[in-house]
C-alpha atoms as a printed R data frame, in Angstrom:
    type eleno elety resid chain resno      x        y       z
1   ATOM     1    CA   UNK     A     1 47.286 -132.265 -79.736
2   ATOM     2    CA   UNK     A     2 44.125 -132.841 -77.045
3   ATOM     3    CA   UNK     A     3 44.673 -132.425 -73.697
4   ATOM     4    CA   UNK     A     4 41.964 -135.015 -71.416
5   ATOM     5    CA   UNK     A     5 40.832 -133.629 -68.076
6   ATOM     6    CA   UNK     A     6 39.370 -136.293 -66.349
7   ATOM     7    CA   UNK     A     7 36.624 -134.405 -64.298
8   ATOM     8    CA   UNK     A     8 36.160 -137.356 -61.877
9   ATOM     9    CA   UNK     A     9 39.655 -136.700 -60.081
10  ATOM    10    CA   UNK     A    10 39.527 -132.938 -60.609
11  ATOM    11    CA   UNK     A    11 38.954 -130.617 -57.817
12  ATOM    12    CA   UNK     A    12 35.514 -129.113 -57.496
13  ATOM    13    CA   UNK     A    13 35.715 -125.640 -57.557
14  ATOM    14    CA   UNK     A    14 33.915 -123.657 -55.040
15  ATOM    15    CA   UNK     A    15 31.584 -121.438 -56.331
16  ATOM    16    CA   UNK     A    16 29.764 -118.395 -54.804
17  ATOM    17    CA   UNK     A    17 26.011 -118.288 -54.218
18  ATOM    18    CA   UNK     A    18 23.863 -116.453 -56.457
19  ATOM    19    CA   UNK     A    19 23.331 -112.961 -55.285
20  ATOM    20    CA   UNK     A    20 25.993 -112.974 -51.852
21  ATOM    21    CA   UNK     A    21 28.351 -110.983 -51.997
22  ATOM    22    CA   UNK     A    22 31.445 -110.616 -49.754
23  ATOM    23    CA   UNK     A    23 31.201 -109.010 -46.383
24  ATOM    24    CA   UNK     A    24 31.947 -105.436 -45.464
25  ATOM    25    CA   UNK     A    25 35.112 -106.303 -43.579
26  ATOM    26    CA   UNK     A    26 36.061 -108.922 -45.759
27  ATOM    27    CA   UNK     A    27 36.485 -106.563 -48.695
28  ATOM    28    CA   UNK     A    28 38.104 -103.727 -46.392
29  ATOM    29    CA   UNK     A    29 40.587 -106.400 -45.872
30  ATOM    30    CA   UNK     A    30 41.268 -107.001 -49.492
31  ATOM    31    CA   UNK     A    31 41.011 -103.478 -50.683
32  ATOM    32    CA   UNK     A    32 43.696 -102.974 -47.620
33  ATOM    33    CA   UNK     A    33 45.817 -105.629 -49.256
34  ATOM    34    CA   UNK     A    34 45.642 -104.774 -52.781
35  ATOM    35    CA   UNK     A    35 45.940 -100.851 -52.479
36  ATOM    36    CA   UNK     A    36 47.754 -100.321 -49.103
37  ATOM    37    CA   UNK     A    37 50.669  -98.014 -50.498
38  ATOM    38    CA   UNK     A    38 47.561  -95.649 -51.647
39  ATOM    39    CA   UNK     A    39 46.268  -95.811 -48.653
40  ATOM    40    CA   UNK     A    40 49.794  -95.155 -47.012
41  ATOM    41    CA   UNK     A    41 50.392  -91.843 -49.428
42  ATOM    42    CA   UNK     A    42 46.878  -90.496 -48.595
43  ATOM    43    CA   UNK     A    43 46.422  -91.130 -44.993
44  ATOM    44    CA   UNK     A    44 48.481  -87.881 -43.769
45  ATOM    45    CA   UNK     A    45 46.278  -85.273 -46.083
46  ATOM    46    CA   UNK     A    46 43.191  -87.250 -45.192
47  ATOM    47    CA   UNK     A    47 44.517  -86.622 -41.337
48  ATOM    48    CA   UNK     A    48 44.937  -83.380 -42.304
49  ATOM    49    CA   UNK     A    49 41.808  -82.172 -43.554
50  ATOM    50    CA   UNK     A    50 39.969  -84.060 -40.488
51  ATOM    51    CA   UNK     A    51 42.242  -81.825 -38.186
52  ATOM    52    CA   UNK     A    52 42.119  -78.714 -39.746
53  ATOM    53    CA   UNK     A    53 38.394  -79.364 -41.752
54  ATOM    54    CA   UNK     A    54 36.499  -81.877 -40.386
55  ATOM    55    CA   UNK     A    55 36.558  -81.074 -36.742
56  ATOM    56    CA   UNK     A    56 36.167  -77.295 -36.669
57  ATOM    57    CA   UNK     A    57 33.186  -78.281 -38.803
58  ATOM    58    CA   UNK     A    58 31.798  -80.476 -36.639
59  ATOM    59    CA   UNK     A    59 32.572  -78.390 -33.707
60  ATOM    60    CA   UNK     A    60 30.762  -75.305 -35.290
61  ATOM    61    CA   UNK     A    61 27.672  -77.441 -36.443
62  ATOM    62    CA   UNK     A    62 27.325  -78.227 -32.556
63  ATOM    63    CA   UNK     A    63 27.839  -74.867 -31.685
64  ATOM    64    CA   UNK     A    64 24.912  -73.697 -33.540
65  ATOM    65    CA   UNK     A    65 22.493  -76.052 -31.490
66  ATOM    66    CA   UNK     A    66 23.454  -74.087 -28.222
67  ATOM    67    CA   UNK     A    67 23.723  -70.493 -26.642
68  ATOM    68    CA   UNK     A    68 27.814  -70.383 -26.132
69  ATOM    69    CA   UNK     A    69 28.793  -67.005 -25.987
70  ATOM    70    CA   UNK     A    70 32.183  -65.617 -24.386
71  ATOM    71    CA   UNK     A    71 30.616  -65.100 -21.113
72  ATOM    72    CA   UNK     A    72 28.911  -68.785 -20.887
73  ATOM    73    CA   UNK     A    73 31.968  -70.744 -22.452
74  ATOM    74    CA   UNK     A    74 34.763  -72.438 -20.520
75  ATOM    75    CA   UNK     A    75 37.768  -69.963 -19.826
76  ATOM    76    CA   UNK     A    76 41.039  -69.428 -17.591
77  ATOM    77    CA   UNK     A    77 41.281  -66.566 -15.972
78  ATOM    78    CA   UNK     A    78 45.127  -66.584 -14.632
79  ATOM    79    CA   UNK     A    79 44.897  -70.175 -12.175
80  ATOM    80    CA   UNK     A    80 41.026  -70.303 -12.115
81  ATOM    81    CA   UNK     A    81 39.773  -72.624 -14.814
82  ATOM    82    CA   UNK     A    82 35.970  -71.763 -15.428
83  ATOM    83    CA   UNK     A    83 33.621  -74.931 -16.440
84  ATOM    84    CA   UNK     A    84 31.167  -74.125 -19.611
85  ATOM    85    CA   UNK     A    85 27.457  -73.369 -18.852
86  ATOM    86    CA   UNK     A    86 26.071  -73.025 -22.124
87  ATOM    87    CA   UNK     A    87 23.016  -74.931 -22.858
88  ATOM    88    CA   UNK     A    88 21.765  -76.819 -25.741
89  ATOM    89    CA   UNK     A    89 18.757  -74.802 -27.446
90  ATOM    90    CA   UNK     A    90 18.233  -76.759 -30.445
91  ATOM    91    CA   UNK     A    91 17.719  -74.462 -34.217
92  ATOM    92    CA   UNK     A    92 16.607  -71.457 -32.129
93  ATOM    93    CA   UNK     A    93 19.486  -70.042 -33.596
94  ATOM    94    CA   UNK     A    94 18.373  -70.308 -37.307
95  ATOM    95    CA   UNK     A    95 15.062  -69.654 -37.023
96  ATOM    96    CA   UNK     A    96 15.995  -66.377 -35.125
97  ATOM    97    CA   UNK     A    97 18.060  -65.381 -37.197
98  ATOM    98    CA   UNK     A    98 16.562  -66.139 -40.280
99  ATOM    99    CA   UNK     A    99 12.763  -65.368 -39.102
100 ATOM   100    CA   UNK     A   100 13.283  -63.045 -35.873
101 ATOM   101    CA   UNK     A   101 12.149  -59.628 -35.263
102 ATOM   102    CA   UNK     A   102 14.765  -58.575 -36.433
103 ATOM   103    CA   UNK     A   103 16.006  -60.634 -39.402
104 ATOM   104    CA   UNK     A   104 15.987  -58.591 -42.021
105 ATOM   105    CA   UNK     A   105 18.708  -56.174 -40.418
106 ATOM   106    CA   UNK     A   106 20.725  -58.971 -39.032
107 ATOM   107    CA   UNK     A   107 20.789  -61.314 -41.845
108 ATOM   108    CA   UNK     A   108 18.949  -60.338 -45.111
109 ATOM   109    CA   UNK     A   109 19.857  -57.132 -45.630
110 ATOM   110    CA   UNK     A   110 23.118  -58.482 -45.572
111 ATOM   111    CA   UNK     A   111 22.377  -61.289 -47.656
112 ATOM   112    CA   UNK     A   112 20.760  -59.429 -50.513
113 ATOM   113    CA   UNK     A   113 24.085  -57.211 -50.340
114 ATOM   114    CA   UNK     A   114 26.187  -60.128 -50.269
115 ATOM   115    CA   UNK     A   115 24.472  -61.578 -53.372
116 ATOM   116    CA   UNK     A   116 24.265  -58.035 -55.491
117 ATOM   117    CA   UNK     A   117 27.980  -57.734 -54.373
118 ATOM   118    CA   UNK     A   118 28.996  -61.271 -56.121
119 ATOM   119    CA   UNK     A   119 27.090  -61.023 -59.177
120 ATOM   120    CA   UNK     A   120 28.937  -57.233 -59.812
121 ATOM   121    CA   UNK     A   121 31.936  -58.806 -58.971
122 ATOM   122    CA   UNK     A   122 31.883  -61.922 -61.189
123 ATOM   123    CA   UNK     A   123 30.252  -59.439 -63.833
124 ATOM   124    CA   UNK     A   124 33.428  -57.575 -64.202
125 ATOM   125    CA   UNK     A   125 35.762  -59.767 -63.327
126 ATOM   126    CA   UNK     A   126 34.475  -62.090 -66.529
127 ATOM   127    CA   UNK     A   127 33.745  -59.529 -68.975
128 ATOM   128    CA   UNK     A   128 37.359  -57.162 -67.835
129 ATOM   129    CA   UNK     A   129 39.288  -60.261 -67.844
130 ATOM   130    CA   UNK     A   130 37.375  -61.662 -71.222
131 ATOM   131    CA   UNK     A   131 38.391  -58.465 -72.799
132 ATOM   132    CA   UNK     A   132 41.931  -58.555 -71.854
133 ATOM   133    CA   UNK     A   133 42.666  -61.548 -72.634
134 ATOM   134    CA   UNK     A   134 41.218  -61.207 -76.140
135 ATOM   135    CA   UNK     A   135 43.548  -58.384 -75.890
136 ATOM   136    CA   UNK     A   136 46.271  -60.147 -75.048
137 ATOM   137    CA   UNK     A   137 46.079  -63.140 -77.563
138 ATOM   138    CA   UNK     A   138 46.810  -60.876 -80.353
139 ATOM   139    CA   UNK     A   139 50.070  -60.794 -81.929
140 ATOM   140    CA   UNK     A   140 51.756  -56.844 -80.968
141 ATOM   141    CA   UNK     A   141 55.237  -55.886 -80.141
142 ATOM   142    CA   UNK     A   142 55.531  -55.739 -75.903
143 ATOM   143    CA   UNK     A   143 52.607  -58.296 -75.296
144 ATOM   144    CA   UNK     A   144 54.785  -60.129 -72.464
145 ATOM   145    CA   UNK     A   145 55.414  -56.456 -70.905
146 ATOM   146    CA   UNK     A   146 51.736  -55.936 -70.891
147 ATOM   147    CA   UNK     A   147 50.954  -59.641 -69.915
148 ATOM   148    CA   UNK     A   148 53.807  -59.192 -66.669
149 ATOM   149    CA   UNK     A   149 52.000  -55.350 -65.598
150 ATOM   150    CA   UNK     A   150 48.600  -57.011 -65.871
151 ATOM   151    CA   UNK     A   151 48.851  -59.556 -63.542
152 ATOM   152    CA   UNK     A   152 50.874  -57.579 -61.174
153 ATOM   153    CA   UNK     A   153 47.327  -56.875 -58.946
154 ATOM   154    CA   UNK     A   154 47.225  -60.345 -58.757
155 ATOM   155    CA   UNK     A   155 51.152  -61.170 -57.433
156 ATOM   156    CA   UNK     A   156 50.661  -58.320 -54.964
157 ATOM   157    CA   UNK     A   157 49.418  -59.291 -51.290
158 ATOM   158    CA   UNK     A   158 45.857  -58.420 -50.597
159 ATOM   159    CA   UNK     A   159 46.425  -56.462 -47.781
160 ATOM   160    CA   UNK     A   160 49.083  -54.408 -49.373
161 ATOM   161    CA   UNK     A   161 46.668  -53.575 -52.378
162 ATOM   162    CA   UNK     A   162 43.723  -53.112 -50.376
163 ATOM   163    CA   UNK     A   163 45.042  -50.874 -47.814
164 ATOM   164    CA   UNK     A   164 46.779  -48.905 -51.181
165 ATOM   165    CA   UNK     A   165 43.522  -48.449 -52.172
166 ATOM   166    CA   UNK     A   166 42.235  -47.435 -48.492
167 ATOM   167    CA   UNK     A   167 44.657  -44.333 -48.853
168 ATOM   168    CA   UNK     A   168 43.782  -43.271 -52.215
169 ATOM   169    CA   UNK     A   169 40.138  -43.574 -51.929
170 ATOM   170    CA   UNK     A   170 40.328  -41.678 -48.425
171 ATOM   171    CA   UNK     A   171 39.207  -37.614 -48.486
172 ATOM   172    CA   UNK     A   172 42.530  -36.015 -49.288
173 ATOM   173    CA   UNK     A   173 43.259  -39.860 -51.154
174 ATOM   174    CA   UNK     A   174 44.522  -39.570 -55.031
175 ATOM   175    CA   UNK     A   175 41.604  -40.406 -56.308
176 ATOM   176    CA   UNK     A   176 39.399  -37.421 -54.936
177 ATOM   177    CA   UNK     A   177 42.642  -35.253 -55.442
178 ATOM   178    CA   UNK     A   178 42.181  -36.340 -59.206
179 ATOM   179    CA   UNK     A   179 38.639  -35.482 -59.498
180 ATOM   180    CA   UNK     A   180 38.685  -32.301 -58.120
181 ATOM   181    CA   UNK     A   181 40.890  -31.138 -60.946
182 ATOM   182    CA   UNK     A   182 38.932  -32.684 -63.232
183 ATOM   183    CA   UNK     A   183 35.619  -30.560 -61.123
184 ATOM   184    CA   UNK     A   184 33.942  -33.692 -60.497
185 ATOM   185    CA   UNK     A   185 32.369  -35.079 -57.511
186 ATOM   186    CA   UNK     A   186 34.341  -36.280 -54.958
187 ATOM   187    CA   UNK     A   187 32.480  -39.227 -53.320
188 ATOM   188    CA   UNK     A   188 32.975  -39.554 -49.501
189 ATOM   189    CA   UNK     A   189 33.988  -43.297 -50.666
190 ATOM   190    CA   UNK     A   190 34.933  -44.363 -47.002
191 ATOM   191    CA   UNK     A   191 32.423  -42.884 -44.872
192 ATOM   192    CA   UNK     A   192 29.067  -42.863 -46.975
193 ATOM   193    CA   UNK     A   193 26.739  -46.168 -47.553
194 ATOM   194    CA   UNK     A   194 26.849  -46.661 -51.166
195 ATOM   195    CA   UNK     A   195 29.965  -45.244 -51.934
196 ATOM   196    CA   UNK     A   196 31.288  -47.618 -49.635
197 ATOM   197    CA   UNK     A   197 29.776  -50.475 -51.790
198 ATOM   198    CA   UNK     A   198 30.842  -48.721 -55.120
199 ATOM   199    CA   UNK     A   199 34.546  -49.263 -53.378
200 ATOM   200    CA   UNK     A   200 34.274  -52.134 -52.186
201 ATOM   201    CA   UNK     A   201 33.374  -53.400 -55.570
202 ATOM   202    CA   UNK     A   202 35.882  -51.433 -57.388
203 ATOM   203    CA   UNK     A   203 38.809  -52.683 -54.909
204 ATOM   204    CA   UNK     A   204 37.730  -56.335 -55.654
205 ATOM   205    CA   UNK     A   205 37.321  -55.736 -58.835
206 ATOM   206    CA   UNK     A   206 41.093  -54.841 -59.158
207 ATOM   207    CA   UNK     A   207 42.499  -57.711 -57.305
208 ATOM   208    CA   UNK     A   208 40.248  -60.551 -59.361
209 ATOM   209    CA   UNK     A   209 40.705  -59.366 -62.940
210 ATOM   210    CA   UNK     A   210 43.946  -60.995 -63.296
211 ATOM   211    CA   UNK     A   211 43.137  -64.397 -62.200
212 ATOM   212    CA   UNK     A   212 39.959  -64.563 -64.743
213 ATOM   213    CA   UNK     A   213 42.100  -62.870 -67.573
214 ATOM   214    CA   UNK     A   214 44.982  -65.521 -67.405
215 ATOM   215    CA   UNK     A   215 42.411  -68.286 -67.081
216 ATOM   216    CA   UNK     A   216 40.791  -66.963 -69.984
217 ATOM   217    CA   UNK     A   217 43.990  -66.310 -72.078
218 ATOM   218    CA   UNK     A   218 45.007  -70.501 -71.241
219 ATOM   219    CA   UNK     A   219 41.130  -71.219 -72.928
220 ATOM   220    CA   UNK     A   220 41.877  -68.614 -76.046
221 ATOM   221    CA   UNK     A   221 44.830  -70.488 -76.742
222 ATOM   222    CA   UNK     A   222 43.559  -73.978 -76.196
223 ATOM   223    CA   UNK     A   223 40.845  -73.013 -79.171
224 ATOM   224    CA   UNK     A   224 41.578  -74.880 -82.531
225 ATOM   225    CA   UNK     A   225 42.705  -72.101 -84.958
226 ATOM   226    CA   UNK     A   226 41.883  -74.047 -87.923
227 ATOM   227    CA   UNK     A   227 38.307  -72.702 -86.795
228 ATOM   228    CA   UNK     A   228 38.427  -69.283 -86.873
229 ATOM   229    CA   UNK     A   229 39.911  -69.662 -90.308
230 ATOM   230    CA   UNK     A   230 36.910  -72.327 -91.496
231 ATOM   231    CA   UNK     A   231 34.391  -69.304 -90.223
232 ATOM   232    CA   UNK     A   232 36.347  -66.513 -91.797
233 ATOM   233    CA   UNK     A   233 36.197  -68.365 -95.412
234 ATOM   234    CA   UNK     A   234 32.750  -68.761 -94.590
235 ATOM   235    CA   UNK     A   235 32.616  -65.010 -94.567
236 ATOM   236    CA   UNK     A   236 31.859  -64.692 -90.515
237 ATOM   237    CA   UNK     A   237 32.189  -61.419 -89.201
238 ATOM   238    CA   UNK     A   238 34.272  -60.858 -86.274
239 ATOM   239    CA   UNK     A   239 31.130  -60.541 -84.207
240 ATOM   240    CA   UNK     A   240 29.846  -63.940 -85.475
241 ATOM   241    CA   UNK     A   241 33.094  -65.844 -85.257
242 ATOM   242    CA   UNK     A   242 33.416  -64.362 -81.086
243 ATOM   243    CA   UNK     A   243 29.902  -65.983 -81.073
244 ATOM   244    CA   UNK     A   244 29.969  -68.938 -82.115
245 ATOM   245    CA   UNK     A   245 33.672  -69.986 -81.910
246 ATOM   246    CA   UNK     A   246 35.496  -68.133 -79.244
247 ATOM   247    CA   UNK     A   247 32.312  -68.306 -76.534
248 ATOM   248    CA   UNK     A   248 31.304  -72.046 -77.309
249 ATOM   249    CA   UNK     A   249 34.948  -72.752 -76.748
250 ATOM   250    CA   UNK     A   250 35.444  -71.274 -73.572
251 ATOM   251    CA   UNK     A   251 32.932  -72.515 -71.786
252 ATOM   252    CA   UNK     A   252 34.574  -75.446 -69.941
253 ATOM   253    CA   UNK     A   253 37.154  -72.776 -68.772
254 ATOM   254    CA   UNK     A   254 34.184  -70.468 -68.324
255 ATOM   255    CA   UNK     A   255 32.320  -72.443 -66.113
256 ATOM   256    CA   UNK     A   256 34.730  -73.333 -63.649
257 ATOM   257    CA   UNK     A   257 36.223  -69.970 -63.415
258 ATOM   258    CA   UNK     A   258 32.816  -68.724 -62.779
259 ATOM   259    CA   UNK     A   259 32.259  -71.343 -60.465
260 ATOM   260    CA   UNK     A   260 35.677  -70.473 -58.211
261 ATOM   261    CA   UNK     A   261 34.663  -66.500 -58.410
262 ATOM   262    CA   UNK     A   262 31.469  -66.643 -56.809
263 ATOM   263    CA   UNK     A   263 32.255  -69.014 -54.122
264 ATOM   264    CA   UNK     A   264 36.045  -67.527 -53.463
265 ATOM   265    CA   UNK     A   265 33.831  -63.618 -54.129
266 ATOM   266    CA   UNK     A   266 30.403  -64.943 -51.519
267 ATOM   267    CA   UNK     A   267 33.246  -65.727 -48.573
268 ATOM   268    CA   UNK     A   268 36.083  -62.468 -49.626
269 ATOM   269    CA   UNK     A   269 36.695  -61.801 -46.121
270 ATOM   270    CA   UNK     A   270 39.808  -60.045 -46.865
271 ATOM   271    CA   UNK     A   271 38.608  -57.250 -48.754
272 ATOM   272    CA   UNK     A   272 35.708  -55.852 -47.050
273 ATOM   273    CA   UNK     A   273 37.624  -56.264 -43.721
274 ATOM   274    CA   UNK     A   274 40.605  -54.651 -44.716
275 ATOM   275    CA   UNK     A   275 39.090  -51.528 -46.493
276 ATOM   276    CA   UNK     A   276 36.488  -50.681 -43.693
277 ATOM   277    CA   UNK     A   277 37.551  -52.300 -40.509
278 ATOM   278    CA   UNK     A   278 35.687  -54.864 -38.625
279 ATOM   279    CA   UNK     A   279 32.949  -52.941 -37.008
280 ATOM   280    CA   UNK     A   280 32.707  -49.887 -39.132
281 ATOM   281    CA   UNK     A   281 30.229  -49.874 -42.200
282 ATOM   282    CA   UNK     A   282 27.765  -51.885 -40.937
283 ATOM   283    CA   UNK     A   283 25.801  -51.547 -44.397
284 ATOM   284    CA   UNK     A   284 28.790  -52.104 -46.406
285 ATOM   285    CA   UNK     A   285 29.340  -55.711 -44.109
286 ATOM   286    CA   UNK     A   286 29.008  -59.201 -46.202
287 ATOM   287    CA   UNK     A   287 28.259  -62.141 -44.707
288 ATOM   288    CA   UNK     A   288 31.499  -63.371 -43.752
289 ATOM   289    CA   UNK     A   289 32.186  -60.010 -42.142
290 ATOM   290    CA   UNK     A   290 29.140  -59.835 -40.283
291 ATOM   291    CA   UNK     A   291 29.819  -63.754 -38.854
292 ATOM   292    CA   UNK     A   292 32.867  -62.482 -37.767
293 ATOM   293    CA   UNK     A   293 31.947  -59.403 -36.014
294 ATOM   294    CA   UNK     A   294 29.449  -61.276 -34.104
295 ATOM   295    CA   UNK     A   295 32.258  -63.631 -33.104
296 ATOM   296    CA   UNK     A   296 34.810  -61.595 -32.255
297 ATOM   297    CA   UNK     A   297 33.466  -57.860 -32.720
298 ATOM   298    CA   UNK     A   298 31.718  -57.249 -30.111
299 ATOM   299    CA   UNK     A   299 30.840  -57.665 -26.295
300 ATOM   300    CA   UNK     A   300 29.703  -60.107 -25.378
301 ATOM   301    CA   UNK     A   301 31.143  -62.426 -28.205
302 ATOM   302    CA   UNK     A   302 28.281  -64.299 -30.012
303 ATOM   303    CA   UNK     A   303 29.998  -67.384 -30.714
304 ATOM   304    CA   UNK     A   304 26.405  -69.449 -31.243
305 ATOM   305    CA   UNK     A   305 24.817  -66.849 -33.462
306 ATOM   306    CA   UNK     A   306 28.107  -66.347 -35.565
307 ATOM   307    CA   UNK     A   307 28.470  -70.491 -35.933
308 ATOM   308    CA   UNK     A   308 24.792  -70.233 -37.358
309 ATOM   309    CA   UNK     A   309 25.991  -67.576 -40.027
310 ATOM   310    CA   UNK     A   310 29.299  -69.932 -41.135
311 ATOM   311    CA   UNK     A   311 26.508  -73.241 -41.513
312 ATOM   312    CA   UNK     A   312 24.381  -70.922 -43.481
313 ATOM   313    CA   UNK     A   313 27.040  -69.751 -45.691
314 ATOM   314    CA   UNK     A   314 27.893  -73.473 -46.137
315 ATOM   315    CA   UNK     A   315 24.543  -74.443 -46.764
316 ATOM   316    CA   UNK     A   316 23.865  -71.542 -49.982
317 ATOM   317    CA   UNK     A   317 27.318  -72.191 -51.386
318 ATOM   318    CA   UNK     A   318 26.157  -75.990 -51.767
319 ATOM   319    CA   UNK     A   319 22.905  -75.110 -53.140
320 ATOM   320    CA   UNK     A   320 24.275  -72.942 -55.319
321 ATOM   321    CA   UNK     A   321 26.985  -75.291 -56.781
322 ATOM   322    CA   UNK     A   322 24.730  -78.018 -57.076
323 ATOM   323    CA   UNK     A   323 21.685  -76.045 -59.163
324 ATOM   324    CA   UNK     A   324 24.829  -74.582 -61.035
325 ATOM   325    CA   UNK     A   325 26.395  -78.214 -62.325
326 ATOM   326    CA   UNK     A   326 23.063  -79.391 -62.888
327 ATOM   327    CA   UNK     A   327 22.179  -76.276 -65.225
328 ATOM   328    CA   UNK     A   328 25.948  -77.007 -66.795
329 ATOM   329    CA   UNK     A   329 25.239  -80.826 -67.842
330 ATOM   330    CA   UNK     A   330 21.857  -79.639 -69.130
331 ATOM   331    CA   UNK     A   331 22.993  -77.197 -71.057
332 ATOM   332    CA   UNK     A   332 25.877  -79.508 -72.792
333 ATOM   333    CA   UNK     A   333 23.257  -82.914 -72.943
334 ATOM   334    CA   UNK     A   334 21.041  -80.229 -75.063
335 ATOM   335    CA   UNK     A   335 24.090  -78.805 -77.548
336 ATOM   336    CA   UNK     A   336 24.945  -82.385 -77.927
């Protein structure tokens, strides 16, 4: 059967112009109309994050520009409301403190500490946590048990473990008790530069282990086991299946568990605060710490200079992440 359309009385349909497209507002409109329950769901975590994200961000950026310390900001002293007289300098800030006279105490030293610090962290934290979990994805009588005492570190608070630690690495702690019966050395671990560092590492080290072994164990058993047994009838050794099997197929899980360690490692706070204090060790002080004591540690309060160290910290996380993804996709476009 054929169906006649008489174009003559049909209604001429309107079409666009070549290369116009719809206005800003008029596809806001229809976007608002077509995905509005999205929009309704999302709105009070977007609100959120502006609150408790965006504006302190903001706020700190601007900071940065001026000289605000505690005796120049606005204040209430009991009835008396004091007005804010700090002025806007523009980057003196950064370029003080990152070419000053004396930059290299203020904020490279620190830095260079900061960065040996998170590649000795992420170090053992991968290769400990690697191990265990190879460990643990073995078939043996009492694995859960082990699996449970493992990742104990890990369910304890922070400032519980770290301030265990505190007492045991102290001069009369267990540790030193320990290696004087063994007549060792017994480092002065909380009083002395680099054994401070040597703790600090070894305390993080403790408390990150069992996040990058569980992540770890989840990408062990996610591997294809019809693999290992291809490579063993190939007559791979144990060395050569790890190699090629076990490393190539961790390193999605790899890569974004190295990715969370050194940015969650580059800003531990908790840690190096907790074990030394906020004003002692000022050698043994990482970034963070050293932002902090600037804002809060001292007298006056910096509140300027420590803004500047929390938009640097910022600005070499992003820098790092985005050389790191870049190396990532280059490194899988050239296995491909």
């Amino acid at each position: 059967m054929t169906v006649a359309v008489d174009t003559e009385t049909a209604p001429p349909r309107q079409e666009r112009a070549p290369g116009r497209r719809p206005g800003l507002l008029s596809r806001l409109r229809r976007a608002g109309q077509k995905h509005w329950y999205a929009y309704a769901m999302i709105a009070p975590v977007v609100i959120v994050l502006g609150v408790l994200v965006a504006y302190p961000l903001v706020r700190g950026f601007y900071l940065t520009l001026t000289d605000a310390t505690s005796l120049n900001s606005a204040r209430t002293i009991g009835v008396n409301h004091i007005d804010a007289t700090y002025e806007f300098i523009g980057l003196h800030n950064y370029a003080d403190i990152l070419w000053g006279p004396t930059a290299y105490e203020r904020f490279w030293s620190h830095f260079l500490w900061t960065v040996g610090w998170t590649v000795a962290c992420v170090a053992l934290h991968y290769c400990l946590g690697l191990g265990l979990a190879l460990l643990l994805n073995q078939k043996f009588r009492g694995r859960v048990v082990y699996r449970m005492l493992l990742i104990l570190p890990w369910a304890v608070p922070a400032f519980v473990t770290v301030f265990s630690w505190r007492i045991m690495l102290a001069d009369g702690g267990l540790v030193n008790t320990v290696l004087g019966h063994l007549h060792l050395p017994q480092p002065a671990w909380l009083e002395d530069t680099s054994w401070q560092r040597v703790a600090a590492i070894l305390v993080n080290t403790w408390c990150g282990v069992p996040f990058m072994m569980v992540s770890l164990l989840g990408g062990l058993q996610s591997i294809d086991a019809n693999l290992y047994e291809a490579a063993e009838m190939d007559g791979a050794s144990a060395w050569q299946r790890f190699r090629h099997v076990t490393l190539p197929g961790l390193r999605p899980v790899s890569a974004t568990v190295v990715l969370l360690g050194v940015i969650w490692t580059f800003n531990q706070f908790a840690i190096i605060f907790l074990l030394f204090g906020g004003t002692s060790a000022p050698d043994a002080q990482i970034l963070v710490t050293w932002a902090y004591r600037l804002g809060f540690g001292q007298q006056p309060r910096d509140f300027a200079q420590s803004a500047t160290y929390g938009v640097l910290l910022l600005s070499i996380l992003v820098v790092f992440t985005t050389f790191y993804r870049r190396w990532l996709n280059r490194n899988e476009q050239s296995t491909l």
